[in-house]
C-alpha positions in Angstrom: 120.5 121.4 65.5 122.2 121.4 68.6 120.6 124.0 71.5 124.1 126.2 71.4 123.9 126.5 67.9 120.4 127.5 68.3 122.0 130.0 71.1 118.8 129.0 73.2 120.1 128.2 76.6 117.2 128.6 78.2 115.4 125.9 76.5 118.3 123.1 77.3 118.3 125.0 81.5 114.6 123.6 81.5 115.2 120.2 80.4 118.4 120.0 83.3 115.8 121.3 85.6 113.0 119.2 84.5 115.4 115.9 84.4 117.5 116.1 87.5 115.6 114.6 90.1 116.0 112.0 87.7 119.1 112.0 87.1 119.8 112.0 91.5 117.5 109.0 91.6 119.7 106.9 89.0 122.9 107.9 90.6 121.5 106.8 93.7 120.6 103.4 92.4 124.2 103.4 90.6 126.3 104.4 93.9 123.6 102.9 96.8 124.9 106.2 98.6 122.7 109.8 98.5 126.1 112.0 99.7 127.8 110.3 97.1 125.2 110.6 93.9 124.7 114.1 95.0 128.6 114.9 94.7 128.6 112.9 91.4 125.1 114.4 89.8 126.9 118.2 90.4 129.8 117.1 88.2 127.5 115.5 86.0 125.0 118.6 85.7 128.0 120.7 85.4 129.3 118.3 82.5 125.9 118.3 80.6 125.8 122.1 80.5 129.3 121.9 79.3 128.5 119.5 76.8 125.5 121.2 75.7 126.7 121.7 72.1 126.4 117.9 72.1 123.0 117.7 72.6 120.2 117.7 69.6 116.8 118.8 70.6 114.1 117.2 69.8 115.9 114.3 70.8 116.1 112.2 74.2 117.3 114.6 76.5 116.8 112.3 79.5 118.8 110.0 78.3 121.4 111.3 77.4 121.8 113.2 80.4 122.2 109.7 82.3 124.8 109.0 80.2 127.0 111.5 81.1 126.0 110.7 84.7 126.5 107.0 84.0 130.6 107.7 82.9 130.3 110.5 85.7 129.7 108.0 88.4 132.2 104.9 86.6 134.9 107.6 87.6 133.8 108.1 90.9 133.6 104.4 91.1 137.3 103.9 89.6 138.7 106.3 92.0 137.0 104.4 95.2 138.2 101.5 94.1 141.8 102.3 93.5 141.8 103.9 97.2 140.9 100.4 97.9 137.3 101.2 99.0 134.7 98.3 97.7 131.9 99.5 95.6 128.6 98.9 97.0 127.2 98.2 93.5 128.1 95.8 90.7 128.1 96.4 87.0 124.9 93.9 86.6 122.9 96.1 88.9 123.4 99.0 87.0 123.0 97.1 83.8 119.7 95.8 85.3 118.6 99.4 86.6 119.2 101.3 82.9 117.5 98.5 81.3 114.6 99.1 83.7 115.0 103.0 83.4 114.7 102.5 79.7 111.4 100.4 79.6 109.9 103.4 81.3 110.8 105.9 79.1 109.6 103.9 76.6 106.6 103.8 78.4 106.5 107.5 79.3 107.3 108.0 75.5 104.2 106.0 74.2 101.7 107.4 76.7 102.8 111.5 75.7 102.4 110.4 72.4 99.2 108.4 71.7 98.0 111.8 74.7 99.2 114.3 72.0 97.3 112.5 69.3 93.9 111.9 71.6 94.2 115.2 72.4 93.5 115.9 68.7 91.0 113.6 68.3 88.4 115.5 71.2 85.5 117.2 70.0 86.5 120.9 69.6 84.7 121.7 72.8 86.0 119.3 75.0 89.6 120.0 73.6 89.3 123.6 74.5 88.4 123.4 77.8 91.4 121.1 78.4 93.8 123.3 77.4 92.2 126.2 79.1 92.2 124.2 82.4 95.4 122.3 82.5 97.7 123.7 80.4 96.7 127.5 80.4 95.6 126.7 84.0 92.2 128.5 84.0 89.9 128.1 86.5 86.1 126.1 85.8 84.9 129.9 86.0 86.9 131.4 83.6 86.9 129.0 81.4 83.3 129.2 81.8 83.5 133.2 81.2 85.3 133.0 78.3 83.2 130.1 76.8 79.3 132.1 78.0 78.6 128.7 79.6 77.9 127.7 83.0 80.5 126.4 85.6 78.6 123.6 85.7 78.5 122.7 82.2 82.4 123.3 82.2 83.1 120.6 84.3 81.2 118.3 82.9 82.8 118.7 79.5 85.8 118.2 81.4 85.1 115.1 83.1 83.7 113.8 79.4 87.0 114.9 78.1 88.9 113.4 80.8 87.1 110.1 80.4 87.3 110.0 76.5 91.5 110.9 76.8 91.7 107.7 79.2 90.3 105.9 76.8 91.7 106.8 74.0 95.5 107.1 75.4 94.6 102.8 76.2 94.2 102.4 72.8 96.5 104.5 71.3 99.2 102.9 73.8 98.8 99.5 73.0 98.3 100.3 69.1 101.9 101.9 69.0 103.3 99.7 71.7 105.0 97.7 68.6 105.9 100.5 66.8 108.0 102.3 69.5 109.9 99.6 70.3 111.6 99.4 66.9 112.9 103.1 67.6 
């Protein structure tokens, strides 16, 4: 289901939010020039909006974004070069940079995951006061309120919560590690 279909533009404004640095970052790698991957990631951004329609949440937003940007910046590169201007990139760098780009969203990918599912796994206590402090972004003390527990007691949970999620989010990487790669 595509996110105009869904008529949720909102949703698809906070993944171009969310993604553009991004986005910059590889257009700076692509053209070796910040003035010239700024110009090219505003045609880009404004091609991914109008392209929207095109786009299936739930999906990999970030890459697809790139994408555009990638054929974005192959134009810009076409027209320097037929104005006789020598690119100060080559194809195999930009191969060599999406390959790299792509090993980290896998990466990225795998850790959210096995986090989601470790997330799960914490004792109900523990799980609680995660969310309350970094997702609902609660302080210790009303977390503690809320809870009838001390401060104190709060952030130990935390820290045993924090401690348990590294742990687990190792495992759980390396475990699905194999799995992810055959997406």
């Amino acid at each position: 289901m595509s996110a105009l279909a869904q008529n949720d533009d909102s949703e698809f404004q906070m993944l171009m939010k969310e993604h553009r640095t991004q986005i910059h970052a590889y257009l700076i790698a692509i053209l070796g020039n910040t003035a010239d991957a700024e110009d090219v990631l505003q045609g880009a951004m404004m091609l991914v909006w109008d392209k929207r329609s095109d786009f299936e949440i739930g999906t990999n937003f970030g890459a697809w974004a790139r994408k555009v940007a990638w054929f974005q910046a192959q134009n810009f590169i076409r027209k320097r070069t037929a104005r006789g201007e020598t690119p100060l990139i080559d194809e195999s760098m930009i191969v060599a940079t999406n390959e790299r780009i792509d090993e980290r969203e896998l990466e990225f990918t795998r850790h959210r995951r096995a986090l989601r599912l470790c997330l799960e796994k914490l004792p109900d206590r523990q799980r609680e006061v995660v969310e309350g402090r970094f997702f609902a972004t609660k302080s210790v003390e009303e977390i503690a309120d809320a809870m009838g527990m001390k401060a104190n007691a709060i952030s130990q949970l935390i820290f045993r919560a924090k401690s348990n999620l590294v742990d687990c989010v190792k495992r759980e990487s390396r475990s699905n590690a194999d799995s992810l790669r055959e997406i």
